[in-house]
N, C-alpha and C positions, 0 to 999 in steps of 0.2 A: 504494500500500500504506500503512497506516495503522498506526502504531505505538502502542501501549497497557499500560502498567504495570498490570501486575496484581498482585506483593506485590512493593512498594520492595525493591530491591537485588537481587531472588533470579529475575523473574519477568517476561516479557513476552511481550505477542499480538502478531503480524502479524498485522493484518486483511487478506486480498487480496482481490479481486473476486467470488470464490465461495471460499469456504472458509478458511481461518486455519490456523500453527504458533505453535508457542511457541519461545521461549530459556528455558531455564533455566541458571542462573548459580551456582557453586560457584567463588567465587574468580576466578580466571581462566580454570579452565576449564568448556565451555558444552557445555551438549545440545540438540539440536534435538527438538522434538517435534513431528513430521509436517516435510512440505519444500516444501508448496505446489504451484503446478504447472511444467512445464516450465521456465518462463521467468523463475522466482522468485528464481532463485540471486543473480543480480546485486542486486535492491531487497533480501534479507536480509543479504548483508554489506556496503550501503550502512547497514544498519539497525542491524546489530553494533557498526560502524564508529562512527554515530553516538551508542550507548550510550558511547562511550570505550572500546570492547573490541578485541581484537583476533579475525576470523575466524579465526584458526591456533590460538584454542581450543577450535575442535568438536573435540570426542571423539569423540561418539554423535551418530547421528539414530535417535531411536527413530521406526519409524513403524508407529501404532495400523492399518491394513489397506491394503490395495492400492490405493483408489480414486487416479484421474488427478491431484486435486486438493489429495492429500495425499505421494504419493509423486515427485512430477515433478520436481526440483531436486536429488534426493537425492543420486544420485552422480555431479554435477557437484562438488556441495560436500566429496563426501566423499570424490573424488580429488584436488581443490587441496587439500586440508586436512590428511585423514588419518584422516578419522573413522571410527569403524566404524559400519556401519550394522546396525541389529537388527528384528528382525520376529518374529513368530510362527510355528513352524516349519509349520502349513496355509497360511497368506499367502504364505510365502518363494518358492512354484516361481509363485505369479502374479505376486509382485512383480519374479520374473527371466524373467518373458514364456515361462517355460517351460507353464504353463495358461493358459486365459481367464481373464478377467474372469469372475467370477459376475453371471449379469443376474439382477436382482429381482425379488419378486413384486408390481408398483406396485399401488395401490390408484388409484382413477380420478384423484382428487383432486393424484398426485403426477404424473398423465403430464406435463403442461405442466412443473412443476421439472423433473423426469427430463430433457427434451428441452432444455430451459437449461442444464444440466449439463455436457449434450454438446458445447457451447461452450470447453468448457476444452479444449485441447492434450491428444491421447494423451502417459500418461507413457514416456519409454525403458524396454526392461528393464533391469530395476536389479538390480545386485548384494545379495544379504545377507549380510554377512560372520559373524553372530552369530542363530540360531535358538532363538527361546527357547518355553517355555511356563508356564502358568500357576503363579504359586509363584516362578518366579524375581526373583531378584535384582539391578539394576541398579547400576554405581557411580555413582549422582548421586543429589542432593539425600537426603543420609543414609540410602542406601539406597531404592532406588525396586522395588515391587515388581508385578511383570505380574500382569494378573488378565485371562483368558480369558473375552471378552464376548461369545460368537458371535450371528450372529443376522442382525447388518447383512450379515458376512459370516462365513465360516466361521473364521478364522483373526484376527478384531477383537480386540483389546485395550485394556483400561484400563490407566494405570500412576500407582499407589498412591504418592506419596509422606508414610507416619506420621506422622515428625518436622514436617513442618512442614503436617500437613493438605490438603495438595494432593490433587486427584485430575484426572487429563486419559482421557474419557470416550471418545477419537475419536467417531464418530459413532453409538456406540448411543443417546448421548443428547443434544438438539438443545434448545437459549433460543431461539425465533423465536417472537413475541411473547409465550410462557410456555415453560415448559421442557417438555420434552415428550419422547417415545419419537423418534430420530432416523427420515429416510424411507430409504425407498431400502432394504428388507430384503430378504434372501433367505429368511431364515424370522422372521415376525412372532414368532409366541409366543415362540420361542427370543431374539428380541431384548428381549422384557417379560423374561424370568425374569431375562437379565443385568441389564436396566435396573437390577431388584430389586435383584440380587446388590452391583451397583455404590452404590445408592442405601446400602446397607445399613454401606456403610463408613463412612458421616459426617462425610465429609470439611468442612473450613472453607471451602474453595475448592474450586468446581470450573469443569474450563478444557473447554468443549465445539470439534466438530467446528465447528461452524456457531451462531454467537450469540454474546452477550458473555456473558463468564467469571461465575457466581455467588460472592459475595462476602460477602452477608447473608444470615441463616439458611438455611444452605445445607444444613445435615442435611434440616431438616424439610419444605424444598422438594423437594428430590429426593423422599426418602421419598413425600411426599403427591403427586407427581406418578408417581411409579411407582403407587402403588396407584390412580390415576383411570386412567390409560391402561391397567393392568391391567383394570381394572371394567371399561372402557369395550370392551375386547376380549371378556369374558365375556359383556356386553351381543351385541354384534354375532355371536360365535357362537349 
């Protein structure tokens, strides 16, 4: 796992093998964002550890949707910890193994990812202790707010943090070699309109599911790449 400062003091990526979380940092106390897969738990609070922090500040793990990759550590950490763990209250009954997975509608191009994917460990059912939806309010990074991204999946979220310009995309939206509409959707258009929705906040930062965090002109990158993926779907209809 590969560790990565994304804004000094406030902000870092675990890179894992497929997919990536964040920490985020309010003092001493930390929020997870996403929890990587099953087997993550031990290299994130080696990771913690190594920032000079202590693991017994997770509060929160927010996690952006149910996929394996994002969800699999989560309530290992967040019963040594104490964290609570939050999701969007459509994700919650998959992320507690109470529904399936949503399978997606691949385009040809993604079968071979898709089937790489399947490489990552099933996640356990996991607990949600906090159901949120769009509009609400998180207590970190001066107030962090959900924004309802459906599309990848029913129940995906962004979460907006103003104060400091953040924005963490989970995977509607994907950096692998440009930025682009994240794969893996269960409804494509529904996934452009979020991209928009999300693009439209202007954030300074933004931390995707999959790729390195944008950091330079990050408004007008998103923006301009939501509106080519959008064209590019108008095209192909």
């Amino acid at each position: 796992m590969d560790l990565v400062e994304v804004v000094p003091q406030r902000l870092h990526m675990f890179r894992f093998p497929i997919g990536q979380a964040y920490l985020w940092r309010d003092g001493a106390e930390l929020t997870l964002v996403d929890a990587g897969d099953r087997n993550a738990a031990a290299p994130i609070e080696e990771a913690i550890r190594g920032l000079g922090l202590d693991p017994s500040g997770l509060r929160q793990i927010v996690l952006t949707h149910c996929h394996r990759d994002h969800v699999g550590a989560a309530q290992e950490l967040a019963d040594r910890y104490g964290a609570e763990i939050v999701a969007h209250r459509l994700e919650a009954p998959v992320i507690r193994g109470e529904q399936p997975v949503p399978e997606p509608v691949l385009l040809d191009w993604e079968l071979p990812l898709y089937a790489y994917g399947l490489t990552v460990p099933p996640a356990p059912p996991t607990r949600v202790d906090r159901e949120v939806a769009d509009g609400d309010v998180l207590a970190f990074g001066g107030g962090a707010r959900v924004v309802h991204s459906p599309g990848h999946t029913d129940g995906s979220i962004g979460v907006h943090l103003p104060r400091y310009g953040v924005l963490f995309t989970g995977d509607c939206v994907a950096a692998v070699d440009r930025v682009m509409l994240g794969v893996f959707n269960t409804d494509r258009e529904q996934a452009l309109a979020s991209f928009r929705r999300l693009a439209a906040l202007a954030p300074t930062t933004a931390c995707f599911g999959h790729g390195d965090p944008l950091t330079d002109d990050t408004a007008a990158l998103l923006r301009a790449s939501a509106d080519r993926d959008s064209g590019l779907q108008v095209e192909h209809d």
